[in-house]
ZAMARGU-4260 file (C-alpha; in steps of 0.2 Angstrom, whole numbers, plus 5000, padded with zeros to 4 digits):
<rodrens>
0) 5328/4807/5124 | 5325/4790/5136 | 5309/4785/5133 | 5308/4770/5143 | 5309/4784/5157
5) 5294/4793/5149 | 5287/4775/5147 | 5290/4771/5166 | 5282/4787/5172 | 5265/4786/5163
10) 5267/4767/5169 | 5266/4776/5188 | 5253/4788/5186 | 5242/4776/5178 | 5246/4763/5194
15) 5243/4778/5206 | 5227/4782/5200 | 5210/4779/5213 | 5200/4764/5210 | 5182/4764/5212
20) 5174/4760/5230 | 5157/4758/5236 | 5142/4748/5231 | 5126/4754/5226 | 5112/4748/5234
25) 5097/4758/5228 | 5083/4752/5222 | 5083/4754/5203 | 5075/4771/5197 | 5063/4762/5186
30) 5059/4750/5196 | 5049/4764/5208 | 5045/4774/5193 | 5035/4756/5190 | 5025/4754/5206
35) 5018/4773/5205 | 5011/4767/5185 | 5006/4750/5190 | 4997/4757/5202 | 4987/4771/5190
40) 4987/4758/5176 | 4982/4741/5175 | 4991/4737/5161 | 5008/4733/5159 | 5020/4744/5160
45) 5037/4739/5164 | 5052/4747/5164 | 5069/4741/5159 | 5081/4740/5172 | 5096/4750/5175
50) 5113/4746/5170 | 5124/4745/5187 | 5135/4759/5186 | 5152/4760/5195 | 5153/4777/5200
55) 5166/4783/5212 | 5166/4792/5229 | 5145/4790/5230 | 5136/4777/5243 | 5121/4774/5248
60) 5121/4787/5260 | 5123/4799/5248 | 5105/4797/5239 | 5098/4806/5256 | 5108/4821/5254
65) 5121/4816/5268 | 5137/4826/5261 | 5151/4829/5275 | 5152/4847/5277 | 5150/4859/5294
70) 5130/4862/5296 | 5124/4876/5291 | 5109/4888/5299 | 5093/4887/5288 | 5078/4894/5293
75) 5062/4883/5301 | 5052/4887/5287 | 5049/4879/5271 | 5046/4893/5260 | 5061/4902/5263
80) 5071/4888/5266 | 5067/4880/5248 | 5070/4898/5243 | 5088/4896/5251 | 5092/4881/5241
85) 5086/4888/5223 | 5099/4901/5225 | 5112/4887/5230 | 5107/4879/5215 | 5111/4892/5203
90) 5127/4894/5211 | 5130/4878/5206 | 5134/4869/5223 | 5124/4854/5222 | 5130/4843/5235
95) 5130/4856/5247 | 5109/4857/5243 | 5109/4840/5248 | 5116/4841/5260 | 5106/4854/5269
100) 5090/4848/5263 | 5094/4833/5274 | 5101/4844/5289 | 5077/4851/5285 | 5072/4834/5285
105) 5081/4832/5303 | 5075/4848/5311 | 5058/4842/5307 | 5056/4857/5294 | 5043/4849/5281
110) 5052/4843/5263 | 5038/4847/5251 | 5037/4843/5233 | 5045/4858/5227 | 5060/4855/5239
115) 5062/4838/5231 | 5060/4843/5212 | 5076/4853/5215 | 5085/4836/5225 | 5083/4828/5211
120) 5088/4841/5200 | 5104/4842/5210 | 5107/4823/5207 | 5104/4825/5188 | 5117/4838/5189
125) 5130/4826/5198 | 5126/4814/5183 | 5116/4803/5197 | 5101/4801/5188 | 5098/4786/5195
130) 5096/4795/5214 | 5085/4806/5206 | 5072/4791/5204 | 5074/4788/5223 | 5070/4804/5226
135) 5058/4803/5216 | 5050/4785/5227 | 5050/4799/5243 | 5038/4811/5232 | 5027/4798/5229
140) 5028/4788/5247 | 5024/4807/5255 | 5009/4809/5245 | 5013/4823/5231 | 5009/4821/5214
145) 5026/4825/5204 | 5022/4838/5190 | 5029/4842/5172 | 5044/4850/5180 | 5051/4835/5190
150) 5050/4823/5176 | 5055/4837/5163 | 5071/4837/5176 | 5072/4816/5175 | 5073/4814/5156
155) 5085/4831/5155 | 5096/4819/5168 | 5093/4803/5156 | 5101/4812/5141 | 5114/4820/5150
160) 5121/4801/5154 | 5118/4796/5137 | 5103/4786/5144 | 5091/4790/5126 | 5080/4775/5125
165) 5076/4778/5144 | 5073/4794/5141 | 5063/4791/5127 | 5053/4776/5135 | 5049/4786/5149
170) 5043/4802/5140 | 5031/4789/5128 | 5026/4781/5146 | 5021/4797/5153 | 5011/4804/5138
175) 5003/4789/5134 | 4997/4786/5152 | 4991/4803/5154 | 5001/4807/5167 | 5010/4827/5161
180) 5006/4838/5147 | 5021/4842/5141 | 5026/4857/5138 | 5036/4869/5128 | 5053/4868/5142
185) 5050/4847/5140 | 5051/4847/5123 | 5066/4856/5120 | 5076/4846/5133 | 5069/4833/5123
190) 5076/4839/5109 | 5090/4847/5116 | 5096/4829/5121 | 5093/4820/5105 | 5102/4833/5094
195) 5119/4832/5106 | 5117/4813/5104 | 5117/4817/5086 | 5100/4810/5083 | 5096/4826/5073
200) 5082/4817/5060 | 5070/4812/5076 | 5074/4828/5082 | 5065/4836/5068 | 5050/4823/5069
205) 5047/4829/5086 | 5048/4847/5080 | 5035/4841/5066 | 5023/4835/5079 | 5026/4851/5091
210) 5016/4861/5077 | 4998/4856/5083 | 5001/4862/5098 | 5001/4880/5092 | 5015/4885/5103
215) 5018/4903/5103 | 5034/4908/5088 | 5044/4916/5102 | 5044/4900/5110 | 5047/4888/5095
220) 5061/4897/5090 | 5072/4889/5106 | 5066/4871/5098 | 5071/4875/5078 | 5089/4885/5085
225) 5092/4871/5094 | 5091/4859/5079 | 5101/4872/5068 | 5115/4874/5080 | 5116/4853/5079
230) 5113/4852/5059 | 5128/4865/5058 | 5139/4858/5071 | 5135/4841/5060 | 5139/4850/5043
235) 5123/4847/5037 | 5123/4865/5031 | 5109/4863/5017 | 5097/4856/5030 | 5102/4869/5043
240) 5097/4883/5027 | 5079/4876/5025 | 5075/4876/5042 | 5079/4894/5042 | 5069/4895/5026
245) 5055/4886/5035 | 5056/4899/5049 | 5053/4912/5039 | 5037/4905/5031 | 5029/4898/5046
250) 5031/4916/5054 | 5044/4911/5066 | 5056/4925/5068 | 5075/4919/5070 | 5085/4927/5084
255) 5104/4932/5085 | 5108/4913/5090 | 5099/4907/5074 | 5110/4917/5065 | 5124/4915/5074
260) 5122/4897/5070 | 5120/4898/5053 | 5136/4907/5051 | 5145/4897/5059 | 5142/4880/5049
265) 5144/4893/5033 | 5161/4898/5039 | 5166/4880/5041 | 5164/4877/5023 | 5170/4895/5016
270) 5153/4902/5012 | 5157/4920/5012 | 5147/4928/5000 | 5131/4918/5011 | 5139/4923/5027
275) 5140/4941/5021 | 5121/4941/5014 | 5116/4933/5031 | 5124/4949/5041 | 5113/4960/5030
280) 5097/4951/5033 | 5102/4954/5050 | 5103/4970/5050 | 5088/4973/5041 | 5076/4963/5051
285) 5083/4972/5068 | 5092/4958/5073 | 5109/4966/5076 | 5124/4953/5079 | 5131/4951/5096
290) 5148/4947/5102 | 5148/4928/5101 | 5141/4934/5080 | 5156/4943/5077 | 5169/4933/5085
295) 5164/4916/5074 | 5167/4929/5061 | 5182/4936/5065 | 5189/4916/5070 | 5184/4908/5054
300) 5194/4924/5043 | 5209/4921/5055 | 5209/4901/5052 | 5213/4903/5034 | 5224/4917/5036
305) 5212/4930/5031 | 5218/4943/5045 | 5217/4959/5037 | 5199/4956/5034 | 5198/4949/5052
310) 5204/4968/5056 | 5191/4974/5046 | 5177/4966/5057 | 5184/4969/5072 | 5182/4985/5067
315) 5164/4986/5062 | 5161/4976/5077 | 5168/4992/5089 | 5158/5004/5078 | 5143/4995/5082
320) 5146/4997/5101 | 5152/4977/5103 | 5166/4977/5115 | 5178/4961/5108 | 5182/4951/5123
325) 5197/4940/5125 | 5192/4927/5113 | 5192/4941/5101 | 5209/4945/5103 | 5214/4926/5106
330) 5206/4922/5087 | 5217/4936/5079 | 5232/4931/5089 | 5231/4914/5080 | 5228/4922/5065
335) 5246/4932/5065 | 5253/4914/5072 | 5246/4903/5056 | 5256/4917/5045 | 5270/4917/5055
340) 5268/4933/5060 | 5274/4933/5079 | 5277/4951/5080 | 5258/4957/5077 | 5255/4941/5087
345) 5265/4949/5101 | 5255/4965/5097 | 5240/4960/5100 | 5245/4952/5115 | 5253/4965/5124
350) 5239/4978/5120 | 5226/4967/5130 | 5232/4976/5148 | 5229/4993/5140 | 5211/4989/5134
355) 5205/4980/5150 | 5208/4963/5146 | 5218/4949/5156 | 5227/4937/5147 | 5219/4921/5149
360) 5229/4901/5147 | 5222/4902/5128 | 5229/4918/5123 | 5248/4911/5131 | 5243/4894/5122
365) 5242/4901/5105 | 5255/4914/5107 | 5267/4899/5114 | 5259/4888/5100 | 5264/4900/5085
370) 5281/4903/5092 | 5285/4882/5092 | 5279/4883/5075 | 5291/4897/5071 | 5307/4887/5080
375) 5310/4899/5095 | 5305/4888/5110 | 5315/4900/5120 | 5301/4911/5119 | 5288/4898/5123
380) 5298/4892/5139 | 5297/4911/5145 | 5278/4911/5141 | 5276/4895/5150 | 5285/4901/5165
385) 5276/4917/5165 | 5259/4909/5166 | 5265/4900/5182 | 5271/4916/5190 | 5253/4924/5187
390) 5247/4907/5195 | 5238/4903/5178 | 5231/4885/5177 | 5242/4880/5164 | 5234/4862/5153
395) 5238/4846/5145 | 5238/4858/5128 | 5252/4870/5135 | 5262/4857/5137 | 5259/4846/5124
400) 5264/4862/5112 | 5279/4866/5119 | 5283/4846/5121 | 5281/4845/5102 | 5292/4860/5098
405) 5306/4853/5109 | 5307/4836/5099 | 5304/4842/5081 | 5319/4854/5084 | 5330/4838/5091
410) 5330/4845/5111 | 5328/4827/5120 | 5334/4830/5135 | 5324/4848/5136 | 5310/4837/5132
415) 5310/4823/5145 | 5312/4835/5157 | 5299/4846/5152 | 5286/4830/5151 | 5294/4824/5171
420) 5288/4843/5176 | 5273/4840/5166 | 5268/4825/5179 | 5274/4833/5195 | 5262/4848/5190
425) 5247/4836/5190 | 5247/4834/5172 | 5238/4819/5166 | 5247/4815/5147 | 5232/4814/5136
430) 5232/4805/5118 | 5240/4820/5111 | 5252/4817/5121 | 5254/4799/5116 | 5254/4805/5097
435) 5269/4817/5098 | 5281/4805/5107 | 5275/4791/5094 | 5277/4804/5080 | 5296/4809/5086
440) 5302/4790/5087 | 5296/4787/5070 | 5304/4803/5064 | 5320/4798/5072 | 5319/4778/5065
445) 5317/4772/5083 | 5303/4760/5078 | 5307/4747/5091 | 5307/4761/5104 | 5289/4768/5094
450) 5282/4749/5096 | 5287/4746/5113 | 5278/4760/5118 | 5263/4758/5110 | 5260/4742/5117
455) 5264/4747/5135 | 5250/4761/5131 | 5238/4748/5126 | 5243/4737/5141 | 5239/4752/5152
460) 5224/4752/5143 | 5225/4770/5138 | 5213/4780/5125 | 5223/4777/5105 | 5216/4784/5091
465) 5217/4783/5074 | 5230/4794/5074 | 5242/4784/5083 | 5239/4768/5073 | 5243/4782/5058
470) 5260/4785/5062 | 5266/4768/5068 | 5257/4760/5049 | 5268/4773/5041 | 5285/4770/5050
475) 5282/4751/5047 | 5278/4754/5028 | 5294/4766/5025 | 5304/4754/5033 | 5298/4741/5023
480) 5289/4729/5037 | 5275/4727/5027 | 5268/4713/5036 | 5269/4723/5053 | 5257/4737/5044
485) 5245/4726/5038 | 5243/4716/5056 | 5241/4733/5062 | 5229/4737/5051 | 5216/4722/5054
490) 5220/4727/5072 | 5211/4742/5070 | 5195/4736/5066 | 5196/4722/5083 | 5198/4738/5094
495) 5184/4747/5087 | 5192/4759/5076 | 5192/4764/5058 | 5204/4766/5047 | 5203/4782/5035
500) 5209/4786/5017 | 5230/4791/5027 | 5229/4774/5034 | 5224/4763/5017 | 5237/4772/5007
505) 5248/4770/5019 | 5248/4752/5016 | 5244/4753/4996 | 5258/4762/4994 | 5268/4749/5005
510) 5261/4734/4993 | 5265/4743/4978 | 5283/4745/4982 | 5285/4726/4987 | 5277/4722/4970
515) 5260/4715/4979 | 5249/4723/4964 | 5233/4710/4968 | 5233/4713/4985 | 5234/4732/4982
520) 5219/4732/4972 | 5211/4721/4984 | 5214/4732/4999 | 5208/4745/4986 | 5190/4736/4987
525) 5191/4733/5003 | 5192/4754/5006 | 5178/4758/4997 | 5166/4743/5004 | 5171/4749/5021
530) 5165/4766/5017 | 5180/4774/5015 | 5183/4784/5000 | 5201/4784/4988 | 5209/4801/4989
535) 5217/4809/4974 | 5233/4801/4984 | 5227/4784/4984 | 5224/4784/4967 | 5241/4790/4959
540) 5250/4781/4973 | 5242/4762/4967 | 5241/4769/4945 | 5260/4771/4950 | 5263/4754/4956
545) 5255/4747/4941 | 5265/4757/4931 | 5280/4755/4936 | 5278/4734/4932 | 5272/4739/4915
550) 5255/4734/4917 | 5247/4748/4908 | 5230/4742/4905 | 5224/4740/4924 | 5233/4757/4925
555) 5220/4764/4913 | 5206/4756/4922 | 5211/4763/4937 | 5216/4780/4929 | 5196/4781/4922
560) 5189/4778/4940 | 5199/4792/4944 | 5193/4804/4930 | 5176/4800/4936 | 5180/4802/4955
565) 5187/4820/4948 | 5203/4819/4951 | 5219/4824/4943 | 5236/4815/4940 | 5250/4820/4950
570) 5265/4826/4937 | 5276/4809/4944 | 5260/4800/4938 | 5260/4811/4920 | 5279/4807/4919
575) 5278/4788/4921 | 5264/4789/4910 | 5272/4799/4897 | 5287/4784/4897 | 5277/4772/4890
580) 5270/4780/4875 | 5287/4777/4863 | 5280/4758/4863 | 5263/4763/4863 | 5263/4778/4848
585) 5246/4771/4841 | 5237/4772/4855 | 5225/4787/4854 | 5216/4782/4870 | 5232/4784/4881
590) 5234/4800/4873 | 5218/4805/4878 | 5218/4799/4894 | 5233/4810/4897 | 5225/4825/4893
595) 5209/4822/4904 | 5221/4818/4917 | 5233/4831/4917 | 5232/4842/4930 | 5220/4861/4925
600) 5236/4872/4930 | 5251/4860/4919
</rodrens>
């Protein structure tokens, strides 16, 4: 394959991409936020300003609805025109709503507070929070007093940009100024915002402190699912357990998303016997599981292979009256695929038609994804051209499947043409994308071409992970340019990134080899003060070094951390080990050490 052309392409598309125009010249949200409080408050009660913001394709225009599309006919009145809008809104055409609640302000229609409450909801939506505070200035300048509802909508627009100590500042600002009661809706957008932020612990303070309100148990339960569904997601599945318990005691009655929830993070970690009591306690408290209950199921079985049992509760799942959609059938698909089962994979795929079911783009991706695995890309080209014939939005993911398939099975040319077709069709390359062309130049010992290539994505200013620093450390360490994988790996830290247990050994195993047993160790240290713990692999890679120059005692030392650690010794670890007791016969602490060490199955 000629990279250098995949290199100049991705070159293009980045050069071809829009830059960012307009200036924004609102004043700041807080800032008017400010002058309402100053003005109810004598004491001080500034705000921090905004960070400017370069957002694209918006001017100042835009704050007052101004959006250029054809006018449209609204009605003189304000009831039914605000009625009007609210339907828009759910419809989820937000500019549009701007822009006719411009096209009332112009006909002389009156723009009342509840017509403004949903501007600024539109700008929260659109991720123009900022706006929203402006909007906010034309409530206060027309002489309405916003209510919980329009600064509920504010802080739900703070968190959605990430924005939490605003949010947060203005929330405390409000309470502590007597200006809303909040309410049951404000504090689960509180709480919402803080557990997709991750910040889960404050979360459950403000749960804590929820409980003298004496909120009614139908509506506590949005606040406690919301921090179960973030604890799971987190696999903090102990936590997520004692909430429920919690439930339970305070007489708060878990719904099928509590549930749901809860199984989900006991899937993750292959908690079946739980998962299994949970379904009964379902059942018994008249809670029956839903769709979304037995399709997490039915995935988790199919992702460790477990596809006969997936059968089984897909079919207690119909018997119950649950019709399985297509992420039912797309779960058991993959399923077949991880066992290399294609024909039931094909199965299931052909039968959607005859149960109602459309195909969707991740049913084609898993089936084209199981057939790459399985060497016959033929198969995946066909798929891949069918979903263009039924005018299927194909993704990044199709392609980058099919691309992998290509080069693991040596088709270069197929491949470059495939990626070329990728970028005429629109396609983006992603850092997936990145990671497989990296991955096949280090498999084929094209390092320079793998380094070159790296750099130009870096020039480019393109996202890297940890994944692509992974494979280019390894092809430096297997082809024995050591100090190219250790400048690499100090690199990682300057970029923001940390390096995990693949990337360490890497490099271990690297020093070992050239005989650097100090600076092995040291690097060793350096793992576990950076927070990132040995692997089994670590271990047997570096007590191997030291074997292997004879220097059996800091073996041992290292061999005890690893007994502790509770790992095993590899059998080339046991064999090198072994090699050393003829000089060593009187040693009854090797011995021993051996037979801790030995693998439970040898």
């Amino acid at each position: 394959m000629t990279y250098f052309t995949v290199l100049w392409a991705i070159s293009s598309q980045i050069s071809r991409a829009p830059h960012n125009s307009g200036q924004l010249e609102e004043r700041s949200s807080e800032a008017l936020l400010e002058d309402h409080l100053k003005a109810r408050a004598p004491m001080d009660m500034r705000v921090r300003p905004r960070r400017e913001e370069e957002e694209s394709n918006v001017n100042r225009s835009y704050c007052f609805g101004i959006h250029q599309i054809p006018p449209i006919s609204i009605s003189s009145s304000s009831s039914s025109s605000s009625k009007l809008l609210a339907s828009i809104v759910k419809m989820g055409h937000y500019r549009t709503v701007l822009s006719l609640i411009k096209q009332l302000h112009l006909q002389g229609v009156p723009v009342g507070a509840y017509t403004i409450n949903i501007g600024i909801n539109c700008y929260c939506h659109l991720n123009r929070v900022d706006f929203g505070f402006s909007l906010l200035g034309s409530l206060f300048k027309r002489g309405y007093e916003p209510d919980v509802v329009t600064f509920t909508t504010l802080i739900k627009g703070l968190f959605a940009q990430d924005k939490f100590s605003e949010a947060k500042e203005l929330l405390v600002k409000l309470v502590r100024e007597k200006q809303i009661e909040p309410n049951i809706v404000t504090y689960g957008t509180v709480i919402n915002g803080l557990c997709k932020l991750g910040n889960t612990k404050i979360a459950i303070e403000l749960l804590r402190s929820m409980e003298s309100l004496n909120l009614e148990a139908e509506k506590m339960v949005q606040c406690y699912n919301m921090i179960i569904d973030s604890l799971c997601k987190d696999r903090m599945i102990s936590d997520a357990k004692n909430l429920h318990v919690e439930m339970n005691k305070k007489g708060i009655p878990p719904s099928v998303v509590t549930y749901s929830s809860l199984i989900h993070g006991l899937c993750n970690f292959r908690q079946w016997k739980e998962v299994t009591e949970l379904l009964r306690e379902m059942v018994d408290r008249n809670v029956p599981p839903d769709v979304r209950t037995f399709n997490i199921v039915v995935d988790a079985l199919c992702k460790e292979g477990m596809v006969r049992e997936a059968e089984d509760v897909l079919h207690v799942m119909i018997q119950r009256g649950e019709v399985p959609t297509i992420v039912t059938y797309s779960a058991l698909m993959d399923g077949y695929c991880l066992r290399g089962q294609m024909e039931e994979a094909q199965k299931v795929f052909d039968s959607l038609v005859n149960r109602g079911l459309q195909p969707d783009i991740i049913s084609y991706s898993s089936l084209i994804n199981g057939y790459c695995k399985k060497r016959k890309i033929d198969e995946a080209m066909h798929l891949l051209r069918e979903i263009r014939r039924k005018g299927l939005n194909d993704t990044v993911v199709t392609y980058n499947t099919i691309l992998h398939g290509l080069l693991e099975n040596g088709k270069f040319a197929a491949a470059e043409e495939l990626f070329n077709e990728m970028l005429a069709e629109g396609r983006i390359p992603d850092v997936c994308t990145y990671t497989i062309l990296l991955d096949s130049m280090c498999k084929n010992r094209q390092i320079t071409e793998a380094f070159s290539f790296f750099r130009l994505i870096q020039k480019n200013e393109l996202c890297i992970d940890i994944a692509c620093y992974n494979l280019l450390i390894n092809a430096a360490c297997k082809d024995g340019k050591l100090e190219i994988a250790k400048e690499l790996l100090n690199e990682l830290f300057s970029n923001g990134l940390q390096p995990n247990a693949r990337t360490y050994t890497a490099v271990i195993n690297c020093l070992c080899q050239e005989g650097s047993l100090d600076e092995a160790k040291e690097l060793l240290m350096r793992m576990k003060d950076n927070g990132c713990f040995p692997t089994e692999v670590t271990y047997n890679v570096i007590v191997r070094g030291f074997l292997k120059k004879k220097q059996t005692y800091e073996a041992m030392a290292l061999l005890e951390k690893m007994r502790e650690s509770g790992f095993s010794a590899a059998n080339s670890t046991i064999e090198m080990l072994v090699e050393v007791l003829p000089t060593r016969e009187q040693d009854p602490t090797l011995l021993n050490m051996i037979r801790k060490l030995a693998p439970k199955d040898t």
